[in-house]
C-alpha positions as CSV (number, residue, x, y, z in Angstrom):
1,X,25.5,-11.7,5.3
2,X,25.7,-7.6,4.4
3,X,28.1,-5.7,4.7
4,X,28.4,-3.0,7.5
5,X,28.1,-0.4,4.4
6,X,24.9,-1.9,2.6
7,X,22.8,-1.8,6.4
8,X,23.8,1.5,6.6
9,X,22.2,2.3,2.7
10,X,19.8,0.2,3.1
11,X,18.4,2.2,6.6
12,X,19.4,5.7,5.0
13,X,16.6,4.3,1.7
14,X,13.6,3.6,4.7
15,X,14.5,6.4,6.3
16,X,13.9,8.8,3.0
17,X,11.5,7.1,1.2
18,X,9.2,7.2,4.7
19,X,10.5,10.7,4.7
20,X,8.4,11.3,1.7
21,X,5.7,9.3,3.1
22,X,5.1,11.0,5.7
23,X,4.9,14.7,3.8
24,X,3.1,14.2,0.7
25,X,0.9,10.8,1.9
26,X,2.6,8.4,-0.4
27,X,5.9,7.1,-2.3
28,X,7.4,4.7,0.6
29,X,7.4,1.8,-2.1
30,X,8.1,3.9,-5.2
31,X,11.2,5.6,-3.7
32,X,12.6,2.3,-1.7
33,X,12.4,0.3,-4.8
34,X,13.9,2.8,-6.7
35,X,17.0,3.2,-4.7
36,X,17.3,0.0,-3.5
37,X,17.3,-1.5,-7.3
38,X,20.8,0.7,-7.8
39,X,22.5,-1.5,-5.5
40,X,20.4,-5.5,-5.4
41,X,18.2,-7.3,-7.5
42,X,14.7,-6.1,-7.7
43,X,12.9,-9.3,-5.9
44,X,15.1,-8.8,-3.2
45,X,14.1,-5.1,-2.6
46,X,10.6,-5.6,-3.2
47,X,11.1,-8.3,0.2
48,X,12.9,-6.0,1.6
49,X,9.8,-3.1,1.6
50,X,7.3,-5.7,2.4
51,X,6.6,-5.3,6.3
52,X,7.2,-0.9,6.2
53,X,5.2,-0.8,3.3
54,X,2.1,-3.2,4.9
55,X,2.1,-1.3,8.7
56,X,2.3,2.2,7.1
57,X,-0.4,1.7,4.0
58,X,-2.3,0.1,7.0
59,X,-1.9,2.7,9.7
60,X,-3.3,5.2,6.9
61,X,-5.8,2.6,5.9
62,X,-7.6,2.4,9.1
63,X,-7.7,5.7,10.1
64,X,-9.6,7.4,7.6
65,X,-13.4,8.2,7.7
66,X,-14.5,6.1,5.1
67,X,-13.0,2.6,5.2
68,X,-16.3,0.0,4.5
69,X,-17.5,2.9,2.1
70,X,-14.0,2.8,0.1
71,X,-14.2,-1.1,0.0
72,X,-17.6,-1.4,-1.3
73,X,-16.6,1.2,-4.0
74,X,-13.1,-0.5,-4.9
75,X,-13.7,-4.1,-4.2
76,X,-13.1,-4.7,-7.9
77,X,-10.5,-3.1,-8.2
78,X,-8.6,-4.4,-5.5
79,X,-9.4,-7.8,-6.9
80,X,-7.8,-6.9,-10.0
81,X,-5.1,-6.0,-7.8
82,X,-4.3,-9.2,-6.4
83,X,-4.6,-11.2,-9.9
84,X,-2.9,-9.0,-11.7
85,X,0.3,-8.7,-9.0
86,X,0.2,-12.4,-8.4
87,X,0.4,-13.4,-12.2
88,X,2.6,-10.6,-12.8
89,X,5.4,-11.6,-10.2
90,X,7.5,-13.7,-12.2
91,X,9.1,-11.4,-13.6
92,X,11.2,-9.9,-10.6
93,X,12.7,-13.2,-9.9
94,X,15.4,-15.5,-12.0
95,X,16.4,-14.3,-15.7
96,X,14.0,-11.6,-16.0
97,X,15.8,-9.2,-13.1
98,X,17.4,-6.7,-16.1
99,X,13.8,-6.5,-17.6
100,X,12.1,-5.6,-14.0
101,X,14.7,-3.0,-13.9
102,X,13.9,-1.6,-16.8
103,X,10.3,-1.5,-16.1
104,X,10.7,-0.1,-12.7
105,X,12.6,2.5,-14.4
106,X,9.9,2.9,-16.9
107,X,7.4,3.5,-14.5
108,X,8.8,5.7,-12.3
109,X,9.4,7.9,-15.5
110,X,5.8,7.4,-16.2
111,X,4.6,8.8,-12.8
112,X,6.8,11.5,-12.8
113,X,6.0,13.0,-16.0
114,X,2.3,12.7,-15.0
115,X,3.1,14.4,-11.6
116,X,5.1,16.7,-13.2
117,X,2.7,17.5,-16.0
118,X,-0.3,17.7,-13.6
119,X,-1.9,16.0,-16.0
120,X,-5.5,14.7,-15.0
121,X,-8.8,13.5,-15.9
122,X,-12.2,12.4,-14.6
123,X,-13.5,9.2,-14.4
124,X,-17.7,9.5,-14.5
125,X,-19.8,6.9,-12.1
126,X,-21.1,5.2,-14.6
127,X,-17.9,4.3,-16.1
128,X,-16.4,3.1,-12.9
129,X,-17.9,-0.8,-13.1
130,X,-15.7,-1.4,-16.1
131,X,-13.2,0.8,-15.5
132,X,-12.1,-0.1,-11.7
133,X,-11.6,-3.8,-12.7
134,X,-9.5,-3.0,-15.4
135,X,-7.4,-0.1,-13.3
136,X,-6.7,-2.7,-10.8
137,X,-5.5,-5.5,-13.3
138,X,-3.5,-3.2,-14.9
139,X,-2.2,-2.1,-11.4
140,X,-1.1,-5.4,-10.5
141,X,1.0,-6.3,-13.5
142,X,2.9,-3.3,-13.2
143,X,3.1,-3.9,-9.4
144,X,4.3,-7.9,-9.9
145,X,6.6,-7.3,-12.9
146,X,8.6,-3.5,-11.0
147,X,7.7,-3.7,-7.3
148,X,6.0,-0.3,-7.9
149,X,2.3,0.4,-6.7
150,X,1.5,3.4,-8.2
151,X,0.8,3.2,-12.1
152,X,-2.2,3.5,-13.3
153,X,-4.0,3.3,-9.5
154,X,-2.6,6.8,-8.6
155,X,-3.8,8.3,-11.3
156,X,-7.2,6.7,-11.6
157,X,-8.2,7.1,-7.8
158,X,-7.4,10.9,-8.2
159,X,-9.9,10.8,-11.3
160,X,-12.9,9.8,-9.0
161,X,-12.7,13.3,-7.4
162,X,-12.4,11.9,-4.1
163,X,-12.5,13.7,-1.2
164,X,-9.2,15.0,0.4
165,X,-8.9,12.4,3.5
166,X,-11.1,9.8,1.2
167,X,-8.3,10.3,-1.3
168,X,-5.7,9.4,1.4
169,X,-8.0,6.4,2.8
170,X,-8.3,4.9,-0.7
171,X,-4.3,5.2,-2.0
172,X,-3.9,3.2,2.1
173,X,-6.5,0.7,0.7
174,X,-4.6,0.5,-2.7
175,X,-1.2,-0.2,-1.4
176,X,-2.3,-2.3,1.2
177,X,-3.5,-4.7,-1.2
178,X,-1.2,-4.2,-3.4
179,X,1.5,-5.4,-0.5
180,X,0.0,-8.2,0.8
181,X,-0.7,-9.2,-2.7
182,X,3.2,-8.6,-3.9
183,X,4.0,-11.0,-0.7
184,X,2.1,-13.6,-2.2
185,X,3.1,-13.5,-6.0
186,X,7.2,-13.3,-4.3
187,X,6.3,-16.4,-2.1
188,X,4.6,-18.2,-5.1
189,X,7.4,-17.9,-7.3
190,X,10.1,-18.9,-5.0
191,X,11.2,-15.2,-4.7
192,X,11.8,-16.2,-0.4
193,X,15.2,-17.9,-0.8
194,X,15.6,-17.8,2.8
195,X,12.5,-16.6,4.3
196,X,13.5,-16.0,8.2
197,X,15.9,-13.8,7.1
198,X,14.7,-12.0,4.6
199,X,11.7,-11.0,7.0
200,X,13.7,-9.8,9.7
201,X,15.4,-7.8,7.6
202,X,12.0,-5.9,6.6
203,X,11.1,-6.0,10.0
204,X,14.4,-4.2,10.8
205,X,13.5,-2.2,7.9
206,X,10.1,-1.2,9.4
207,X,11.9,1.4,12.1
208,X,14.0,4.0,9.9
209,X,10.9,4.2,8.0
210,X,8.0,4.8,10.8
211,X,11.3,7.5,12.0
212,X,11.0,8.8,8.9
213,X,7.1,9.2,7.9
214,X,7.0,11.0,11.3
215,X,9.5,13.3,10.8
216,X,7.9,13.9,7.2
217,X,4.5,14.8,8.9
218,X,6.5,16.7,11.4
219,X,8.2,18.7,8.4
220,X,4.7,19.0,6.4
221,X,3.7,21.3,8.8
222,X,6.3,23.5,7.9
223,X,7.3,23.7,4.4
224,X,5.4,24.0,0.9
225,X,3.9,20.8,0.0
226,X,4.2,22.1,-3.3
227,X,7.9,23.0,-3.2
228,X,8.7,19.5,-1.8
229,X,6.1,17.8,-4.3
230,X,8.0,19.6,-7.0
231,X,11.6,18.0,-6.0
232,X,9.8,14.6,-5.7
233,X,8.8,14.2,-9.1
234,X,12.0,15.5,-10.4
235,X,14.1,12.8,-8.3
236,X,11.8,10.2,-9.4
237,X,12.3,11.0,-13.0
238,X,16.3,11.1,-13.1
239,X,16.2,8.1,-10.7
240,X,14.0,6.5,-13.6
241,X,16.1,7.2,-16.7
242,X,18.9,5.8,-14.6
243,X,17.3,2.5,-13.8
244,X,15.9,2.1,-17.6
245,X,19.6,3.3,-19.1
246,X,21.5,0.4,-16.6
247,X,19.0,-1.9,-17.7
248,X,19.4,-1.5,-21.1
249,X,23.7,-1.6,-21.3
């Protein structure tokens, strides 16, 4: 049973990381995980984020313009997705919870230093047959072993020059998969100690987040993106050095 005190954090974490949802268009994952990992083992958060994550990467999924266009494009990818997660996912349960830490940590670092840097490349058409397999693989072992979607599919879906609202459309697509495929890997590996319970609580979870991605696309409309995108990145990179420093003590 939790405390009075850990409802109340674990609410104020949905309610901020759909916050930044719901401005810059993704993070909901990336900052739960990150601040729910301070406080409870990482296969427990990543259960926790499983239902807010899956309705709100779905909600932006399906109501982009492109949706059977993306999935033809992506399929590989995706696929690498879901192997990689699912073979990945062992190591956020049992006697490997210190080392998901520090690779949650890791990555977070990672994306923030890239966000921060602006850094960015393009990925030609020709190169994508090979490439998008690869991404997605690579995707899913981060996403298995830290709980965290974004690394290197963030990055390489921005390469592709998409357009703005295809860009949106395909991170929905990413994610998505990237839940449903986390869901399985956690079931598989006996992450679902008690499985009623642990749904409803990302059920519960699912309302301060929806409350917060709509107040974040209430506030987009009236602040710098760029300002707020700024403080993002920063967060994520002290929040990362902290996870990767407890890890390693």
């Amino acid at each position: 049973m939790l405390s009075a005190g850990v409802i109340a954090w674990i609410g104020a974490v949905f309610l901020a990381a759909g916050l930044v949802k719901g401005v810059v268009g993704m993070g909901l994952p990336t900052v739960a995980m990150g601040l729910l990992a301070v406080t409870m083992p990482p296969a427990q958060a990543a259960a926790l984020l499983l239902i807010p994550s899956l309705v709100t990467n779905l909600w932006q999924l399906l109501t982009g313009p492109s949706f059977a266009g993306l999935c033809k494009r992506l399929w590989t990818m995706m696929a690498g997705v879901v192997l990689g997660t699912v073979a990945g996912a062992g190591l956020l349960t049992g006697a490997h919870t210190a080392l998901a830490s520090a690779g949650l940590g890791a990555a977070l670092v990672l994306y923030a230093l890239v966000g921060l840097a602006r850094a960015g490349f393009t990925t030609p058409a020709r190169h994508e047959a090979w490439a998008s397999p690869l991404v997605g693989v690579a995707t899913g072992l981060v996403t298995g072993a830290t709980g965290v979607f974004v690394i290197p599919a963030v990055p390489y879906l921005q390469s592709l020059r998409l357009g703005r609202e295809d860009l949106i459309q395909a991170l929905g697509l990413s994610f998505t998969v990237s839940t449903a495929a986390l869901a399985i890997g956690l079931f598989r590996t006996g992450a679902f100690a008690s499985p009623t319970a642990q749904l409803a609580g990302s059920v519960a979870a699912l309302v301060p987040a929806l409350a917060g991605m709509f107040a974040g696309q209430v506030l987009r409309r009236r602040m710098s993106v760029e300002t707020f995108r700024m403080v993002f990145f920063i967060g994520l990179l002290a929040l990362g050095v902290y996870l990767a420093g407890e890890a390693a003590i």
